[in-house]
C-alpha positions in Angstrom: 130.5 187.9 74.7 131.5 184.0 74.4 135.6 183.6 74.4 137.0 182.4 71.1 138.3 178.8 72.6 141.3 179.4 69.4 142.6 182.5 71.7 144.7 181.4 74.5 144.0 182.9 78.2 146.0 185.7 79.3 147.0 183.9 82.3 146.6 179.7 83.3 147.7 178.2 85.8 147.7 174.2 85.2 148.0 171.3 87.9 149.9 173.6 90.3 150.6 171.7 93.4 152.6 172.8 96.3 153.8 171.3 99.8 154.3 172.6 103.5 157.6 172.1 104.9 155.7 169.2 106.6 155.0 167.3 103.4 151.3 168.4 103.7 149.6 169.7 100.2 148.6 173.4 100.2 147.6 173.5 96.8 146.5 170.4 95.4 146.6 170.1 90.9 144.8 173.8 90.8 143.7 174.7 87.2 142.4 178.2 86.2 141.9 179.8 83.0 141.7 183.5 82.9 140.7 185.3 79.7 140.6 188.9 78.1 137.3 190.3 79.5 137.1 187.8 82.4 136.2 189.1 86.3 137.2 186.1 88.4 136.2 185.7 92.5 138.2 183.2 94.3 136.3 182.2 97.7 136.9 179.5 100.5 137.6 179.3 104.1 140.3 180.8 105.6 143.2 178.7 104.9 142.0 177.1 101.9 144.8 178.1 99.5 143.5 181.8 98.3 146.4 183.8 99.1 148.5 181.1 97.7 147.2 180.5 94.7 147.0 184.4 93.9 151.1 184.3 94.4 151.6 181.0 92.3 149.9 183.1 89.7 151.9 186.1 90.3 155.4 184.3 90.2 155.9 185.0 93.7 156.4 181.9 95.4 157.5 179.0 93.9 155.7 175.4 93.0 156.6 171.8 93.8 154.7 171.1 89.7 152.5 172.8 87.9 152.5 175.4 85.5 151.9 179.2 84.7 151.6 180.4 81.4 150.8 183.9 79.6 149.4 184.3 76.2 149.6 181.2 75.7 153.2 180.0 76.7 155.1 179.0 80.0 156.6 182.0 81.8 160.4 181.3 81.4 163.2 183.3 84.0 163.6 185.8 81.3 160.1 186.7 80.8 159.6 187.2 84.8 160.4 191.2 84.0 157.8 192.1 81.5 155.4 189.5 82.7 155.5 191.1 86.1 154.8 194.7 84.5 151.3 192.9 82.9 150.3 191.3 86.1 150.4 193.1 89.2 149.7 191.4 92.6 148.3 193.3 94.9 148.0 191.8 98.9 145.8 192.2 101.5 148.1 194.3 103.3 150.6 196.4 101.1 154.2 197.3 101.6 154.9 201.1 100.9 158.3 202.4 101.3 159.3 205.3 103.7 158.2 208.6 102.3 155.2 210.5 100.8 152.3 208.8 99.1 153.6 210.1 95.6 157.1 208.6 96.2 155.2 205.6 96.4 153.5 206.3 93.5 156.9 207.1 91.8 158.7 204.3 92.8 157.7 201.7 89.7 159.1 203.9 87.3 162.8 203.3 88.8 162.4 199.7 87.4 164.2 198.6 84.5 160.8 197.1 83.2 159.2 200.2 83.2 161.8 202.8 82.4 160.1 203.2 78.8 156.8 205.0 81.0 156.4 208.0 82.7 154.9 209.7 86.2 151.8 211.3 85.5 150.5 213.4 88.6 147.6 214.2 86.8 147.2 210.6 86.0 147.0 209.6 89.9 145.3 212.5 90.6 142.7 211.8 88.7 142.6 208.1 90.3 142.3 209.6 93.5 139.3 211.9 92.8 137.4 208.4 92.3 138.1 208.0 95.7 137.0 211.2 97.3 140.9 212.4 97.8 141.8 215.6 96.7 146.0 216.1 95.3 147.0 217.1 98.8 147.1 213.0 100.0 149.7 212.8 97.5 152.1 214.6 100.5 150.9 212.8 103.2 153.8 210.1 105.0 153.3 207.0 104.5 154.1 206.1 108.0 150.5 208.5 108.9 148.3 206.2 106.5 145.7 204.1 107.9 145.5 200.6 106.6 142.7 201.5 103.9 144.6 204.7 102.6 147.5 202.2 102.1 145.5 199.9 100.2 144.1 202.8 98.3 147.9 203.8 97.5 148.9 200.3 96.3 145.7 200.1 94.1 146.7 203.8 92.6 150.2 202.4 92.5 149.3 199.2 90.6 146.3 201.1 87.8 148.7 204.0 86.6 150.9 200.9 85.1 147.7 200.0 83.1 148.2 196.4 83.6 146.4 193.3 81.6 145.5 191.6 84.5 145.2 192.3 88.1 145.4 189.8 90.9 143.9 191.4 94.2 143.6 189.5 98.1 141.3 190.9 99.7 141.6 194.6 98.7 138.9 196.2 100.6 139.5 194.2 103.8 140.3 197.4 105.8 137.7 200.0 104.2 134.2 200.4 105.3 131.5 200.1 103.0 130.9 203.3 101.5 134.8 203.2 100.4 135.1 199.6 99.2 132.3 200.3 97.0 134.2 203.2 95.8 137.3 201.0 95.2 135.3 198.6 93.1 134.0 201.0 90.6 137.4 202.1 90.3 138.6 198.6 89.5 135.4 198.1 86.9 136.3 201.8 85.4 139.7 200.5 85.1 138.1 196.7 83.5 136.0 198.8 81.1 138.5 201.0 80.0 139.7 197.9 77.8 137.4 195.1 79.0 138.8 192.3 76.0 142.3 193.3 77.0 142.3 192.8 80.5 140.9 190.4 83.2 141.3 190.7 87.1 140.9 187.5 89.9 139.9 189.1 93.0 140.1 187.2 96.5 137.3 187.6 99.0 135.4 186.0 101.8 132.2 187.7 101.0 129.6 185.8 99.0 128.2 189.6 98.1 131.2 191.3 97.3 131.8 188.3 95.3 129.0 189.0 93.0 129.2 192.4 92.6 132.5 191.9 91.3 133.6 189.0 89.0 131.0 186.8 86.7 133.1 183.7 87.2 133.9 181.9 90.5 136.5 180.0 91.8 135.9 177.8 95.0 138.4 176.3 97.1 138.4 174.3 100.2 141.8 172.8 101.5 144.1 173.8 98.5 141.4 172.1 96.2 139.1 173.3 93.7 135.6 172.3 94.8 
């Protein structure tokens, strides 16, 4: 379905430039529209501007000029809050809190943002059968997790919020195969759930995964858009 150009994108980031400490541009006037119903792959070499640009987007780190909008308007301090609770970041290599997997998995709701939603264990759960994990993971320290069970906690983590958009680096960087492609079909179940509503940009270095996962591309090389 064709995007009606009289709806603004969910998320846009215009001209967004940022600087090392040594003067040197890291991101150099990046543009990217993302609309409801949009699957985005951003690709490049390593040190091309990925990760950065992902956390530009996400508020995260700040921008020397430039841009970020939602719905249409620039994201003001105020709006950081509820904007935040729409679009989740999730990195390559996530930080979980000491404790059990569901205390992770509890932990949004002690946000003022989100204080209006509640846990659901069934909810998660349910996430986690996608993934070949049965309730008893939900116990398991968080200090015993290998680095793909903590990627697969931050990814249940970030889907029970039901956000608009999601902004992932490198998700299934420490999976094998068999469970990367397990993560994906989460993701798209999670897409088609409300596919107008919601739009994901998804970082990768592989030209396959890349395909199998967005229908739009994004290249950079150097902090530019090629």
């Amino acid at each position: 379905m064709t995007a009606d150009p009289a709806v603004p994108p969910l998320l846009e980031a215009r001209d967004l430039t940022r600087r090392g400490r040594d003067g040197g541009v890291l991101l150099d006037g990046v543009s990217l529209a993302v609309r409801g119903g949009e699957r985005w792959a951003v690709t490049g070499p390593t040190g091309a501007g990925k990760t950065l640009l992902l956390r530009a987007l996400a508020l995260l780190d700040e921008i020397d000029s430039g841009e970020v909008r939602w719905n249409g308007h620039a994201v003001r301090d105020g709006d950081v809050p509820q904007f935040r609770r729409q679009v989740v970041y999730l990195q390559q290599r996530p930080a979980l809190m000491e404790g059990t997997v569901e205390e992770n998995l509890r932990l949004p709701f002690q946000l003022r943002a989100n204080r209006d939603r509640s846990f659901s264990r069934d909810r998660c759960v349910g996430l986690l059968s996608q993934l070949d994990l049965d309730k008893s993971f939900l116990h398991k320290p968080s200090r015993e997790l290998s680095g793909g069970e903590s990627q697969i906690t931050a990814f249940v983590r970030a889907l029970q919020l039901d956000p608009a958009v999601l902004l992932l680096d490198e998700p299934t960087a420490a999976l094998d195969a068999g469970s990367a492609g397990q993560l994906e079909r989460l993701v798209g179940g999670w897409f088609n759930e409300a596919r107008q509503e919601r739009a994901l940009v998804w970082v990768t270095h592989h030209a396959e995964q890349s395909r199998r996962v967005s229908e739009r591309q994004l290249q950079l090389r150097q902090g530019r858009v090629e």
